[in-house]
C-alpha positions in Angstrom: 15.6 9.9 6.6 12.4 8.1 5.5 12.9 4.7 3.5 10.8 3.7 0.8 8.4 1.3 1.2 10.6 -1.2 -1.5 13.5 -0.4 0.7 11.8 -1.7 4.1 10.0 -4.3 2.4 13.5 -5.8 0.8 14.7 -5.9 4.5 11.7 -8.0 6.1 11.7 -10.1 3.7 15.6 -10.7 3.8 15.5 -11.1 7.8 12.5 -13.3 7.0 14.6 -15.5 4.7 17.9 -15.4 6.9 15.8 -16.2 10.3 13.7 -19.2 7.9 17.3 -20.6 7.6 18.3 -20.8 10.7 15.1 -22.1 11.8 16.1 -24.9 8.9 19.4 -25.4 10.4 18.0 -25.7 14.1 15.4 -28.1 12.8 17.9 -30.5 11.8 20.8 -30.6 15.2 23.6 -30.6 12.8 23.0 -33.0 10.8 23.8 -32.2 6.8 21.2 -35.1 5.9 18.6 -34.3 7.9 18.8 -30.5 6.9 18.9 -31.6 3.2 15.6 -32.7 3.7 14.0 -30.8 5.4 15.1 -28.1 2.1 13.8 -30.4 0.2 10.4 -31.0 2.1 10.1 -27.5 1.3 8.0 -26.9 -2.5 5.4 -25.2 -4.0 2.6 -27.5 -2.6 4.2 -28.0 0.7 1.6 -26.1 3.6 2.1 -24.4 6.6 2.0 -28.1 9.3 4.4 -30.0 6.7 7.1 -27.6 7.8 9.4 -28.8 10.8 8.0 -26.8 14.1 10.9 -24.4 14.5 10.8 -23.2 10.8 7.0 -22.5 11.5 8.3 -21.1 14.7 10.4 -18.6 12.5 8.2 -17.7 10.5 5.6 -16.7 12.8 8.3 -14.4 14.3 9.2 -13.1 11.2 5.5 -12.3 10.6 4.8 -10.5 13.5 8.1 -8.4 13.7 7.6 -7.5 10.1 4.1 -5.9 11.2 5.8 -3.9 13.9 8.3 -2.8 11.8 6.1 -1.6 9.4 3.7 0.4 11.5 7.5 1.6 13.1 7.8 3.0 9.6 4.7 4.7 9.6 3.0 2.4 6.7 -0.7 1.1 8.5 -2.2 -2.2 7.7 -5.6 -2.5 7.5 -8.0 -5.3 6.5 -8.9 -5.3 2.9 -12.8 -4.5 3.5 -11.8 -1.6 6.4 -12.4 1.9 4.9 -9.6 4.2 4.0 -8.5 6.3 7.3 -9.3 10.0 6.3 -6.9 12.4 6.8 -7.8 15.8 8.0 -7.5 18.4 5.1 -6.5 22.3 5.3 -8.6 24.7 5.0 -6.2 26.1 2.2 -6.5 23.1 -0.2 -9.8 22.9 -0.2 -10.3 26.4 -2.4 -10.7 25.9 -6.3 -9.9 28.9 -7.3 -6.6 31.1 -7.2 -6.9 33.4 -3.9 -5.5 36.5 -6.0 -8.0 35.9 -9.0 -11.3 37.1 -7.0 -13.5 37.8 -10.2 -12.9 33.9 -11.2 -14.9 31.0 -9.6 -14.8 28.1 -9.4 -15.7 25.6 -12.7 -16.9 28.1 -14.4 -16.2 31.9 -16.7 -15.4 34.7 -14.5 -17.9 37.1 -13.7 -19.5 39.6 -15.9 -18.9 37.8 -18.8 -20.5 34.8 -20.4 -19.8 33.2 -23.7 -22.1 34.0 -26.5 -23.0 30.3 -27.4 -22.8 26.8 -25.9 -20.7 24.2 -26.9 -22.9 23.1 -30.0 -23.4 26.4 -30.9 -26.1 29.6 -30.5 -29.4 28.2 -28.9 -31.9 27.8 -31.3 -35.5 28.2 -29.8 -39.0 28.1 -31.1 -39.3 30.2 -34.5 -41.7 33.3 -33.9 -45.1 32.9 -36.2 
């Protein structure tokens, strides 16, 4: 059975918080103060280096095993500016038209019969002298 996308997503990122933890836990040997802050060395300004090395170590795991896993999914990741991957097409959705209505094509009346004015009404040409 195939997940949704929200589904799959919802698990990386829950293995992504659970491993972040216990990359917070191995960064401080056991000691309650010393995880305390490294929690609360983490904030809203904090970057990437002012993390302690096995948290970054985590994440970078995290990061890479939730790009596998997506691609296991079937979901592709592609660079913003790549363009969209074509898929090929059958030859049966490409028609317009209903294959049992023959006498209708496609965007327009069906044969033999054409409407007596436009849409703004009967053409109005020169006037004869």
């Amino acid at each position: 059975m195939n997940k949704s996308a929200t589904d799959v997503m919802q698990e990386i990122l829950f293995s992504a918080v659970v491993d972040a933890l216990d990359g917070l836990k191995s960064a401080s040997k056991g000691v309650p103060n010393t995880l305390l802050r490294d929690i609360g060395s983490v904030h809203a300004n904090a970057t990437f280096a002012d993390l302690p090395k096995e948290l970054q170590a985590a994440i970078v795991a995290s990061v890479r095993t939730a790009f596998n896993r997506l691609n296991k999914e079937g979901y592709s990741i592609a660079p913003l500016n790549a363009p969209p991957v074509r898929r090929p097409v059958r030859a049966e959705t490409t028609s317009h038209h209903r294959p049992d209505d023959k006498r209708r094509r496609p965007g327009g009346p069906p044969r033999g019969r054409t409407p007596p004015s436009g849409p703004r009404g009967p053409r109005r040409g020169p006037k004869a002298p």
